[in-house]
N, C-alpha and C positions, 0 to 999 in steps of 0.2 A: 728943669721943670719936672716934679712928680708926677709922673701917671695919674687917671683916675682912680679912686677908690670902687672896687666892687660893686657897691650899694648904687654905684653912679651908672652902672651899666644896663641896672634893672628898669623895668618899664612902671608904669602907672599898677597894673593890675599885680605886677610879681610883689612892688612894695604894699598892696591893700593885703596880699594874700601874707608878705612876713609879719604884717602888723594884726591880722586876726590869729593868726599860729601865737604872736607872744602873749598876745589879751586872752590866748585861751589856754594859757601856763604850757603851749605847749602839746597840748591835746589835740589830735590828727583825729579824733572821734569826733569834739566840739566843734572841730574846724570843718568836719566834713557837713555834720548836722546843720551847720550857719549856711552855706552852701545849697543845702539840699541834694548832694551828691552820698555818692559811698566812700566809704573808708578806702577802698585799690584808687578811685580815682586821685582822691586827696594825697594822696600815698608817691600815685605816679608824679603829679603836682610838684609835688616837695621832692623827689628825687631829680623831678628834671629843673628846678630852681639848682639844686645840691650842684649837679652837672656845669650849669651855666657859671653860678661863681669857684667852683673850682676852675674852671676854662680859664676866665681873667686872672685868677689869682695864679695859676701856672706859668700864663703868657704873661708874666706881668714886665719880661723883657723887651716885649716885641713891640712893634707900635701901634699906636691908639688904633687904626684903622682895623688892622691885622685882630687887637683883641675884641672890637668892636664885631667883627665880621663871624671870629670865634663863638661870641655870645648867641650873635644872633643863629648860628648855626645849631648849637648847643639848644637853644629855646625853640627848635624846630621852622624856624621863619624861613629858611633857606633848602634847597633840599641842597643832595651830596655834592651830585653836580655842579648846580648853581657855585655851591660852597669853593668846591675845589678848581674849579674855574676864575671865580676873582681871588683866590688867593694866590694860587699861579701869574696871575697876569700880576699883582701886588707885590707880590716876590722879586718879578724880573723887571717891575721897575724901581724898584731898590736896588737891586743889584746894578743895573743901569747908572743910577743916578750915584751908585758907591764909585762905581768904574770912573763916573767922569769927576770926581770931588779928585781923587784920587790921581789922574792923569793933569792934575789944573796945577 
């Protein structure tokens, strides 16, 4: 079974903000103006989308959870901690569950 695609990992608001970037050819000025923000914020905006789908599109090995957990860490939802904390505990119960697939 495929992975999810990228696009799939984005929330409500990330897909309203890629769909006013193409309607406005593109333009991070337009995009800002629609907003009512500044161009660094829009700026920051789109660098931290940039981040999150590279995240998936890197881990696109690993499991849905794992890339799920990635994104969210990526889009700031999580802080380091939190982050590095369920992916440890995620870790070793794949590894757990390899061990026993493995001894059966």
């Amino acid at each position: 079974m495929p992975g999810r695609a990228w696009f799939e990992f984005l929330g409500d608001e990330d897909l309203a903000f890629v769909r006013r970037f193409v309607l406005a050819s593109g333009s991070l000025k337009e995009v800002a103006k629609q907003y009512g923000v500044t161009y660094p914020t829009i700026r920051l905006r789109l660098d931290r989308l940039i981040t999150k789908i590279e995240v998936v599109e890197q881990n696109s090995e690993v499991s849905e959870f794992e890339r799920l957990l990635r994104a969210q860490f990526a889009d700031q939802k999580l802080s380091h901690e939190t982050f590095k904390l369920l992916l440890s505990a995620h870790l070793k119960e794949q590894e757990k569950s390899h061990d026993q697939s493995e001894s059966a």
